[in-house]
C-alpha positions as CSV (number, residue, x, y, z in Angstrom):
1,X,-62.4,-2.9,-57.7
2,X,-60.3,0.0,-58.9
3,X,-61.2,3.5,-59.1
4,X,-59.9,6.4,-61.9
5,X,-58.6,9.5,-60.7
6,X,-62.0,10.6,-62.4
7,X,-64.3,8.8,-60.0
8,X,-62.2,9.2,-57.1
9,X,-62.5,13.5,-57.7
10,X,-66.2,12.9,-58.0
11,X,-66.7,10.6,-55.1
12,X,-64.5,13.4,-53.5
13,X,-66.9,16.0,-54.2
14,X,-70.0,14.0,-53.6
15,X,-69.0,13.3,-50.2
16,X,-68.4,16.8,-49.6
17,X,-71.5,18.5,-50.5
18,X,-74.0,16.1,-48.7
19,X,-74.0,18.3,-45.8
20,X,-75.7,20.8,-48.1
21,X,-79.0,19.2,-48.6
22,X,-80.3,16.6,-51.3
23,X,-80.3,19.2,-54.6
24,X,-78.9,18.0,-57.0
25,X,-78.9,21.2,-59.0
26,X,-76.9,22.9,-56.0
27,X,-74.1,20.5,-55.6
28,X,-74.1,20.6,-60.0
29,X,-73.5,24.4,-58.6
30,X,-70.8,24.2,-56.3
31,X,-69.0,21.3,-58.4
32,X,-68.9,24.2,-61.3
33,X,-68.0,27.1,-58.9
34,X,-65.3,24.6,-57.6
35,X,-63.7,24.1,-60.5
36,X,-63.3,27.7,-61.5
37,X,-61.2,28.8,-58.4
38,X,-57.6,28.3,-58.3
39,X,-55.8,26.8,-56.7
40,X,-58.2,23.9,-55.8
41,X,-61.1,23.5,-52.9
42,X,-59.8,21.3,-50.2
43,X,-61.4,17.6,-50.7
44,X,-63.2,16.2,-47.1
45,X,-61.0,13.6,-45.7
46,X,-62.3,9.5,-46.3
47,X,-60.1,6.7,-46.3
48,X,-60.7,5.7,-50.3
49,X,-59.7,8.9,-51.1
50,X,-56.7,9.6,-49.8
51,X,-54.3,9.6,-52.8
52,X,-56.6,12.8,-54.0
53,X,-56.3,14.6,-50.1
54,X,-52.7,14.4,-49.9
55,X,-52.6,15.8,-53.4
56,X,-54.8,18.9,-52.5
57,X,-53.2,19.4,-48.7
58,X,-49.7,19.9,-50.6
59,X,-50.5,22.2,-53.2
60,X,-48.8,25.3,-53.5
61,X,-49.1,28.8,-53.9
62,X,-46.7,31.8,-54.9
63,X,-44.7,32.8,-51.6
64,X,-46.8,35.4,-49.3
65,X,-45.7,37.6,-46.7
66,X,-46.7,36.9,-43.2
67,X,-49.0,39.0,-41.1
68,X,-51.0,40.6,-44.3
69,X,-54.5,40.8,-44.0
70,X,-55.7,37.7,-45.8
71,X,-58.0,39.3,-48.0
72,X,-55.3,41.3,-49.3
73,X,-53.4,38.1,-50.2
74,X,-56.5,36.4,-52.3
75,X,-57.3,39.9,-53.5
76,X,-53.9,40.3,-55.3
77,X,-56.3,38.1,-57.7
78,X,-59.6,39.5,-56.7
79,X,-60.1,43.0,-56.4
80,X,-63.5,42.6,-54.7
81,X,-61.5,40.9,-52.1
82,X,-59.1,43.5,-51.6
83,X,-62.5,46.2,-51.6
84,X,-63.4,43.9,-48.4
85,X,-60.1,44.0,-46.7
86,X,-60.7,46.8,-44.1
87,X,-64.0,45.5,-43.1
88,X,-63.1,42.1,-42.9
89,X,-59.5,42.9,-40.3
90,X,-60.7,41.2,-37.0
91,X,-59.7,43.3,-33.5
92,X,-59.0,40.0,-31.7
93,X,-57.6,36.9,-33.3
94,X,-58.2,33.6,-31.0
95,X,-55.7,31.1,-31.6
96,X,-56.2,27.1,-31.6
97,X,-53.5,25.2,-30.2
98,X,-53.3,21.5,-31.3
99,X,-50.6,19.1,-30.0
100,X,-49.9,15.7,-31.7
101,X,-47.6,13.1,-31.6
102,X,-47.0,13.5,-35.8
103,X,-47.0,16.6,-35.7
104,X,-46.2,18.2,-32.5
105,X,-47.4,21.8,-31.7
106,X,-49.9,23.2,-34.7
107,X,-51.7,26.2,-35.1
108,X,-55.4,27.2,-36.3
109,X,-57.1,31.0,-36.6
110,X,-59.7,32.7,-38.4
111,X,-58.0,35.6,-39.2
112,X,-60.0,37.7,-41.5
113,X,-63.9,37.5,-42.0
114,X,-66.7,39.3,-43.5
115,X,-70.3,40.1,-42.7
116,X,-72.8,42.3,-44.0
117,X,-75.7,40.8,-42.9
118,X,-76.5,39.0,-45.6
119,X,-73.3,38.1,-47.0
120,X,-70.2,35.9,-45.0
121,X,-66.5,35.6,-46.0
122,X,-64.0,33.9,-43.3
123,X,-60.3,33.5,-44.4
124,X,-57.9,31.6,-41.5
125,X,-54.4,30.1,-41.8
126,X,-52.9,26.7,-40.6
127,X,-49.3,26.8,-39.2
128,X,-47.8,22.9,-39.0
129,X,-50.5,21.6,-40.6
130,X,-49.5,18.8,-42.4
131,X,-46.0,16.3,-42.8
132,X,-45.5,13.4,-45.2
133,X,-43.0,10.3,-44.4
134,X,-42.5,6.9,-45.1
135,X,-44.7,4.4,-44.4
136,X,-44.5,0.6,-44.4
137,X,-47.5,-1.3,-44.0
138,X,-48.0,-4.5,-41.9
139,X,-50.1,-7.5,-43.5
140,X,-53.2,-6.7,-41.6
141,X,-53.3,-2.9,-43.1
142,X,-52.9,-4.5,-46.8
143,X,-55.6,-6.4,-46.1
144,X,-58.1,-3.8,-45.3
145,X,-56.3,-1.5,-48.5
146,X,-58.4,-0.7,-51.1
147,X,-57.1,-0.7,-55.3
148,X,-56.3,2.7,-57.0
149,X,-56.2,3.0,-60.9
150,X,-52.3,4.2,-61.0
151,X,-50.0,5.5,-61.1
152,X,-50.9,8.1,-58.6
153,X,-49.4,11.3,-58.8
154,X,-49.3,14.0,-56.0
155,X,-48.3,17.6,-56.0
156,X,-45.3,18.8,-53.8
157,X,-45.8,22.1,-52.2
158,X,-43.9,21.6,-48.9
159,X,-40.1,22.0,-49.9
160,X,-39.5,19.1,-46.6
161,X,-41.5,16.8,-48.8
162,X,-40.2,16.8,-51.9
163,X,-37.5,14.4,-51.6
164,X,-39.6,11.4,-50.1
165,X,-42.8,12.4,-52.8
166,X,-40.3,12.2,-55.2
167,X,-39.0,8.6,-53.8
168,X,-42.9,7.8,-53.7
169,X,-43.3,8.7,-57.6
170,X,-39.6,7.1,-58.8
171,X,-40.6,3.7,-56.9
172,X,-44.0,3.8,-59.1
173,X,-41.5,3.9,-61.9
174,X,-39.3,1.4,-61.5
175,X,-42.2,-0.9,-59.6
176,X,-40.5,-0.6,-55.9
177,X,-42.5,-0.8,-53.3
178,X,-42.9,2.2,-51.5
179,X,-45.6,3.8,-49.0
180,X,-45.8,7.1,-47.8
181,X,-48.1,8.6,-45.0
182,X,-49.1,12.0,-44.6
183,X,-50.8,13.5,-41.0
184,X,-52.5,16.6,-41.3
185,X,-54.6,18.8,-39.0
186,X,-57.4,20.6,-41.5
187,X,-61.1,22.1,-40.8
188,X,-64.3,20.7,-41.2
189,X,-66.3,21.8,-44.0
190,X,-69.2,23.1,-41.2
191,X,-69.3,26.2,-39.9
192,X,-71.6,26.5,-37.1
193,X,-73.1,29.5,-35.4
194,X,-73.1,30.2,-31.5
195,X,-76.9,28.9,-31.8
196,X,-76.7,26.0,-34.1
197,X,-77.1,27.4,-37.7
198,X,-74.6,25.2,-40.0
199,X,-73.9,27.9,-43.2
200,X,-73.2,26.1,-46.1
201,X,-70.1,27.0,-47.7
202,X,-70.1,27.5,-52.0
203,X,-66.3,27.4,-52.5
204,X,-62.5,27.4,-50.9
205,X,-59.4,28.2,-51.8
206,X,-56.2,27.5,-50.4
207,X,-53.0,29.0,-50.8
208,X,-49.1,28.2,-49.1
209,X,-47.6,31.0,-47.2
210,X,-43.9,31.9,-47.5
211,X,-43.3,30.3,-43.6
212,X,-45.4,27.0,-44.8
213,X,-48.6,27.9,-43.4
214,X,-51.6,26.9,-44.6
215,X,-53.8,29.7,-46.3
216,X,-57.7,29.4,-47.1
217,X,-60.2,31.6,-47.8
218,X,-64.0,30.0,-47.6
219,X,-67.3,32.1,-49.1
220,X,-70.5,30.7,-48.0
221,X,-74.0,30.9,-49.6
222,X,-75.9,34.4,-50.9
223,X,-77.5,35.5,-49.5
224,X,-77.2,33.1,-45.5
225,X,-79.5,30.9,-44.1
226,X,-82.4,33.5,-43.1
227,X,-82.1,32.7,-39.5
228,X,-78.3,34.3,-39.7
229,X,-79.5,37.0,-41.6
230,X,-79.0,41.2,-40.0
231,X,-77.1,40.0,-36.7
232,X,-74.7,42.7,-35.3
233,X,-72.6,40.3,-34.5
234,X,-72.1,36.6,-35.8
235,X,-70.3,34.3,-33.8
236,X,-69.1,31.4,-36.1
237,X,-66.7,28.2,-35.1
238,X,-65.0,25.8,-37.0
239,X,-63.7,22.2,-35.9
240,X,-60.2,21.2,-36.4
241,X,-59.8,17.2,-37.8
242,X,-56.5,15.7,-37.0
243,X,-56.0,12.8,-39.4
244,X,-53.7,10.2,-40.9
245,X,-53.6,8.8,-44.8
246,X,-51.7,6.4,-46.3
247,X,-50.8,5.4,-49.8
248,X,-49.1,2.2,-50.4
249,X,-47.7,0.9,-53.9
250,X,-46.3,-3.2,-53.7
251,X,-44.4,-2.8,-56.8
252,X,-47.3,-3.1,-59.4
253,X,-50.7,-1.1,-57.8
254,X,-51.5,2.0,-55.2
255,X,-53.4,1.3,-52.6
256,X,-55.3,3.6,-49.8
257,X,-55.1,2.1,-46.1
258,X,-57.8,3.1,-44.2
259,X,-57.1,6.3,-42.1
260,X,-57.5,8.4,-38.8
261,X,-59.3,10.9,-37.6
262,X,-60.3,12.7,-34.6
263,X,-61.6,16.3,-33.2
264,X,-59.1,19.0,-32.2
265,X,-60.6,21.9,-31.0
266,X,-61.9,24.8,-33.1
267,X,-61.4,27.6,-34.5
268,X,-63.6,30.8,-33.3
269,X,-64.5,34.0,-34.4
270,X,-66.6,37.4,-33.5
271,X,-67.8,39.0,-36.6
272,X,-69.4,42.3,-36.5
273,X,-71.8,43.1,-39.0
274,X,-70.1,45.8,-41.5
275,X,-72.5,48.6,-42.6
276,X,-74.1,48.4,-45.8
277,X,-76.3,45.2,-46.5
278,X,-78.2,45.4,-49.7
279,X,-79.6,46.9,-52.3
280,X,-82.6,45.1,-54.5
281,X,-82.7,46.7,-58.4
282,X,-85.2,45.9,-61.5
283,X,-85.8,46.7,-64.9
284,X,-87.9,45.9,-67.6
285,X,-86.8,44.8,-71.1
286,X,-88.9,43.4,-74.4
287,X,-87.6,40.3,-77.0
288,X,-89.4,39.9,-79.8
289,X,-92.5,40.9,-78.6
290,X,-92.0,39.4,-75.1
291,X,-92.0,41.5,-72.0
292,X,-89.3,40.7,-70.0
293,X,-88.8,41.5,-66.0
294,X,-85.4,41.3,-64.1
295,X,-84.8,41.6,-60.6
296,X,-81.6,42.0,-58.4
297,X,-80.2,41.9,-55.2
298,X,-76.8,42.6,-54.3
299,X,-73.7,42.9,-51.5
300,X,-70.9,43.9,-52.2
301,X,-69.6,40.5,-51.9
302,X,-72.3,38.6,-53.8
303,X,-75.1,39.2,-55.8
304,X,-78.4,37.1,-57.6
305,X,-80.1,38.7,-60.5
306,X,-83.5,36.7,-61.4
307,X,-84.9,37.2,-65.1
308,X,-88.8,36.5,-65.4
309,X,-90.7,36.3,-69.0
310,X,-94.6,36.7,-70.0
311,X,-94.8,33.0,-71.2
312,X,-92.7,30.1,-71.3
313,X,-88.5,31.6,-70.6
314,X,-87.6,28.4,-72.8
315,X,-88.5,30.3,-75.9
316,X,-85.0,32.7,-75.3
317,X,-83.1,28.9,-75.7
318,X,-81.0,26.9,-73.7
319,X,-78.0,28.6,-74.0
320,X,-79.6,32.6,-72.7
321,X,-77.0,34.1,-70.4
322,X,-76.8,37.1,-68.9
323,X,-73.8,39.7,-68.6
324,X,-73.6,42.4,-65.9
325,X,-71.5,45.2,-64.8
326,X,-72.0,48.4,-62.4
327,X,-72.2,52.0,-63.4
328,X,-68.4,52.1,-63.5
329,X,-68.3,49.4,-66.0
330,X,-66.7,47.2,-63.8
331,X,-67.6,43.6,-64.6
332,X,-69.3,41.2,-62.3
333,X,-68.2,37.9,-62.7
334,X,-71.4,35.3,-63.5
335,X,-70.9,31.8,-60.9
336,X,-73.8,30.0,-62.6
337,X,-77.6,29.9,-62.7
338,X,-79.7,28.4,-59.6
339,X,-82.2,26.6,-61.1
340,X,-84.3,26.2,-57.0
341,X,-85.7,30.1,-57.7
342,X,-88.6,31.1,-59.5
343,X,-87.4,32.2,-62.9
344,X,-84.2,32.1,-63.7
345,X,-81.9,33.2,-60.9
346,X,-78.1,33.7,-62.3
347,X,-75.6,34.3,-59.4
348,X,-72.8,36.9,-59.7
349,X,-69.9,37.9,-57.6
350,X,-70.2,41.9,-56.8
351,X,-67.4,44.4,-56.9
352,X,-66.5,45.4,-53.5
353,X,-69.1,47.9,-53.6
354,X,-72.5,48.6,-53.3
355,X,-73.8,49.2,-57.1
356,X,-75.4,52.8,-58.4
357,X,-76.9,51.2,-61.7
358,X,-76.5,47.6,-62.9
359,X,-76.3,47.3,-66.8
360,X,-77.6,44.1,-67.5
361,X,-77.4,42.4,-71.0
362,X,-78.9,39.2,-72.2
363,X,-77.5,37.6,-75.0
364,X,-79.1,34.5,-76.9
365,X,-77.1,32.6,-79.0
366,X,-80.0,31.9,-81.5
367,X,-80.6,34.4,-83.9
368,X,-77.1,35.4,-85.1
369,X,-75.9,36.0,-81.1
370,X,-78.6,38.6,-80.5
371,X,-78.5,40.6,-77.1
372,X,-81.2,42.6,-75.1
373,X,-79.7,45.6,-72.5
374,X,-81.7,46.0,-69.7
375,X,-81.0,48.8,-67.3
376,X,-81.5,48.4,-63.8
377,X,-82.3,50.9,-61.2
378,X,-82.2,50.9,-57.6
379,X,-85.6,49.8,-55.8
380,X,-86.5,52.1,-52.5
């Protein structure tokens, strides 16, 4: 049976966030938060879905110098990034070696993270990480190849690649036959503790590097898994996958061959705990008669504001959001409600800094767009 680039994204993501628990409502979450950042999250690696992998693993950013803190690189598009760089600088950077016959020598390391105790950021970069050439299948591969609703299209970010991608996409058009194969060495999507503790990540994003390298930056969860909570120090790992997929196309369909996989190493990292944690706020508002109660807690990476209502909080409509900003009127972005908390929870990124005053606004869209500011104020 063939699949749609639709299903084969969604299969994608599904595959993906299983690692994060049954909730539906969170992976809903992720998918959304997903699909605001740019460039793309990094897809996990199955053998169905490789014509949507090689896709992701060659897309390209603007060129980047080398050696710059990489939260100064993503914050040139985030300014509570670049807030974070300082902290996030690691004294020692461990290095993970990987040699392959594709590939030959490659490179891993966490290079930048951040931890306030409640909060985690880790950015690392991938030297050698990937190469695509051509591929020609032998009849027992075709027969384990599975259908792909075509023509398939993949991005070119490697300058080395574009000439045989481009072969790959011409033979589609004149109904060649042509396969291509690309090996890559890329992360899991766990990241473990010292002790066990697997944080679940809410977003990547990946970026290309003016030397090729291979640049991502991962935010995990607000706040962590309690048990990671306050540490001085949070030693985190990452395993390195080395892999093979294929893409195939006999002159009238694409087909995905099944690939390989196996562990590399890891990636490590010794994150001290920056000063600062969190602050919890509330205020108190009224709608039409209806007390209303909000409650915050922020980092300066993240934050959660939760509104609470006498009565049923359908009666402000479907479509209630809330805005926020801090006492400098500097916006905080709004990622999307959580559903799993009492009330209802919205989650915000923070500013880079630790809030004096949050100025929080709800605005219904019944009732000619009506809003309701609610100040809040720092709870001791």
């Amino acid at each position: 049976m063939k699949k749609n680039d639709a299903q084969i994204v969604r299969d994608a993501l599904d595959r993906r966030l299983a690692a994060l628990g049954p909730s539906a409502a969170r992976r809903a979450r992720i998918r959304e938060r997903i699909a605001e950042e740019e460039p793309a999250m990094k897809k996990k690696l199955t053998a169905s879905l490789a014509a949507a992998l090689i896709a992701a693993l060659l897309l390209a950013g603007a060129a980047l110098a080398v050696g710059l803190n990489l939260f100064d690189v993503f914050g040139k598009n985030d300014e509570r990034l670049s807030q974070l760089a300082d902290e996030a600088a690691l004294p020692a950077v461990d290095a993970q070696s990987v040699e392959s016959e594709a590939l030959g020598a490659s490179e891993a390391a966490i290079e930048s993270a951040y931890y306030d105790g409640q909060s985690l950021i880790v950015a690392y970069r991938l030297k050698n990480d990937a190469r695509v050439e051509e591929f020609v299948p032998t009849q027992a591969e075709l027969a384990q190849a599975e259908a792909l609703e075509g023509p398939v299209h993949i991005a070119v970010g490697r300058e080395a690649d574009r000439a045989i991608v481009e072969r790959f996409h011409q033979a589609q058009e004149d109904g060649e036959p042509f396969g291509i194969v690309q090996y890559a060495v890329h992360p899991s999507d766990h990241t473990l503790t010292d002790d066990g503790i697997d944080l679940p990540p809410s977003g990547e994003r990946t970026l290309q590097g003016e030397d090729g390298a291979l640049l991502s930056l991962r935010e995990y969860e607000f706040p962590l898994p309690e048990a990671a909570r306050e540490r001085e120090t949070l030693n985190i790992s990452i395993r390195l996958i080395e892999s093979a997929s294929y893409l195939y196309f006999d002159g009238d369909t694409c087909y995905s061959l099944p690939g390989t996989r196996r562990e590399a190493g890891e990636m490590t990292a010794c994150v001290r705990r920056t000063p600062g944690g969190t602050r919890r706020y509330a205020g108190e508002g009224e709608w039409v008669g209806t007390p209303l109660k909000i409650e915050a807690q922020f980092s300066r990476a993240y934050g959660r504001i939760t509104l609470k209502a006498d009565g049923t909080l359908s009666a402000l409509g479907a479509d209630a959001r809330l805005e926020a900003c801090d006492e400098t009127n500097a916006p905080m972005r709004c990622l999307g409600m959580d559903p799993q908390t009492g009330g209802v929870t919205y989650l915000f990124n923070g500013t880079g800094a630790l809030p004096e005053r949050i100025a929080v606004r709800l605005v219904l869209s019944e009732g000619g767009g009506q809003s309701v500011p609610i100040e809040l104020s720092i709870v001791e």
